[in-house]
C-alpha positions in Angstrom: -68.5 -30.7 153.1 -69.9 -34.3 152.1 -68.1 -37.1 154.1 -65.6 -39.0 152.6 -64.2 -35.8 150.8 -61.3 -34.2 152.1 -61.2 -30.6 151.4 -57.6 -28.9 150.9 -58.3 -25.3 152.8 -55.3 -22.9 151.5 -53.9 -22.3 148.4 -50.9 -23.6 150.3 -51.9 -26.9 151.5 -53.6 -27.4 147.4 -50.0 -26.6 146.4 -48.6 -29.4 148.7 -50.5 -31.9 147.6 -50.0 -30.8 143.8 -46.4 -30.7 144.7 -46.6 -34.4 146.1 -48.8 -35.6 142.6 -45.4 -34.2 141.1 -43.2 -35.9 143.2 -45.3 -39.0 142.1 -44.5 -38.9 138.7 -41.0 -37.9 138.7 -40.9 -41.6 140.2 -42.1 -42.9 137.3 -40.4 -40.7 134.5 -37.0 -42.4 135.2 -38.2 -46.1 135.4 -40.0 -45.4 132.3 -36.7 -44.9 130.4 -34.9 -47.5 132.2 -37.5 -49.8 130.7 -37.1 -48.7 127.4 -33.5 -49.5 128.0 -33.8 -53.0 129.3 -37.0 -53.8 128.1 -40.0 -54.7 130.1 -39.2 -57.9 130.8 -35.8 -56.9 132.8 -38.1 -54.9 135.0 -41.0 -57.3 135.8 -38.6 -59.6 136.4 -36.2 -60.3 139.4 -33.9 -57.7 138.1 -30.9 -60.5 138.9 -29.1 -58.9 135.9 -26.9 -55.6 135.4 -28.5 -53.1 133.5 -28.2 -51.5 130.4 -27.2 -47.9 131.0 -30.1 -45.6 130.1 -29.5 -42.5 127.6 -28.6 -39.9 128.8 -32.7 -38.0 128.9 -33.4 -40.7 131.4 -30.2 -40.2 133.8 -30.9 -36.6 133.6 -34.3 -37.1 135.0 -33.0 -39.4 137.7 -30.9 -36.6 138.9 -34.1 -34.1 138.5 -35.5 -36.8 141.1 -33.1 -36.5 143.6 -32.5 -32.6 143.5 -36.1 -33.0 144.2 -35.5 -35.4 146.8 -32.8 -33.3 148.4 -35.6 -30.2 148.9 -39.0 -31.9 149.2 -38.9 -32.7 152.8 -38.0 -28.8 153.7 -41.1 -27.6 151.1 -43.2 -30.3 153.3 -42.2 -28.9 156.5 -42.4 -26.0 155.8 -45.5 -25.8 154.3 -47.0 -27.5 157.2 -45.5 -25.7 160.1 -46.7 -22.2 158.4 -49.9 -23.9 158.3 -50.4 -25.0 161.4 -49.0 -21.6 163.0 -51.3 -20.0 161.2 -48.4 -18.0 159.1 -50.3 -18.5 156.0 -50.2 -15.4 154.6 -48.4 -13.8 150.9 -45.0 -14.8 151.5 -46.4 -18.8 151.8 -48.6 -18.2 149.3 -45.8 -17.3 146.2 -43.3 -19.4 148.0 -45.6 -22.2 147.4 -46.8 -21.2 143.7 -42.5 -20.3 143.0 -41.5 -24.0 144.3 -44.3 -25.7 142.8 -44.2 -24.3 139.4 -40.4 -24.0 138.8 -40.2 -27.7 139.9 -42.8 -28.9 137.4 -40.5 -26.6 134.7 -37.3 -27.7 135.8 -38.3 -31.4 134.8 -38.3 -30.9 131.0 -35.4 -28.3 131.3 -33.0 -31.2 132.7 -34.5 -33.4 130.2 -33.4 -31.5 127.7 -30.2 -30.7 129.2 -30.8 -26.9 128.9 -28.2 -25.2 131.1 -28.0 -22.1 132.7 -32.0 -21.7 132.6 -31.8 -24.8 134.8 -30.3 -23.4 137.2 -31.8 -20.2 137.5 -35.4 -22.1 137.6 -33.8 -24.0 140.6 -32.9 -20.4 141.6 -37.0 -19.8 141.6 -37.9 -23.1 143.8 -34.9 -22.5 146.5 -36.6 -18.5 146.6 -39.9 -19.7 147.4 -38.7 -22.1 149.7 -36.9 -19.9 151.3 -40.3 -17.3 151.1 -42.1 -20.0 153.0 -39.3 -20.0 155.7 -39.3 -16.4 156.2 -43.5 -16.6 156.8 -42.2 -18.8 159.5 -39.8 -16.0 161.3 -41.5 -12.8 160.1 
């Protein structure tokens, strides 16, 4: 390893840290539309002023941001304790590629306001989440 690389070891820990580069942008997916809705001046500026409600895309992916919110810190933890333990194994390996991949999906099906698929990819993350945990106890 050359110095001043750090080099992700697991498929787990590379799904971590591809799970936090998502986490990343689903910061900036809702600010983007509450700029288009109160321009870019409103949101360089002191922000002194109420604003304009955004449509209806951009509050759906606000709440996308917080259901991720609500499980991140459990992926993290669990990720890392399995890691450390030295539980890395199957289980932590499609827990991590089930959470990852059906939270990347479940951003543009919230967008859209696609139900019932929604919820079932939810379904997916919360299964390997739960995949992860049971590394943990197995």
């Amino acid at each position: 390893m050359s110095e001043g690389w750090i080099l992700v070891t697991t498929p787990e820990l590379t799904m971590l840290a591809a799970t936090l580069v998502l986490a990343f942008v689903h910061i900036f997916l809702p600010a983007a539309g509450r700029t288009l809705a109160n321009g870019i001046e409103w949101n360089a500026g002191p922000r002194d002023t109420t604003p304009k409600e955004p449509g209806p895309i951009t509050r759906r992916l606000e709440r996308a941001q917080a259901n991720l919110w609500e499980t991140l810190p459990l992926f993290i933890g669990a990720v890392l304790t399995a890691h450390v333990a030295g539980e890395d194994g199957l289980l932590t390996f499609w827990g991590t590629q089930a959470y990852f991949w059906a939270r990347l999906i479940y951003i543009p099906i919230y967008a859209f306001g696609i139900p019932m698929v929604r919820s079932l990819v939810w379904l997916v993350s919360v299964a390997g989440l739960v995949a992860i945990f049971a590394a943990l106890f197995t």
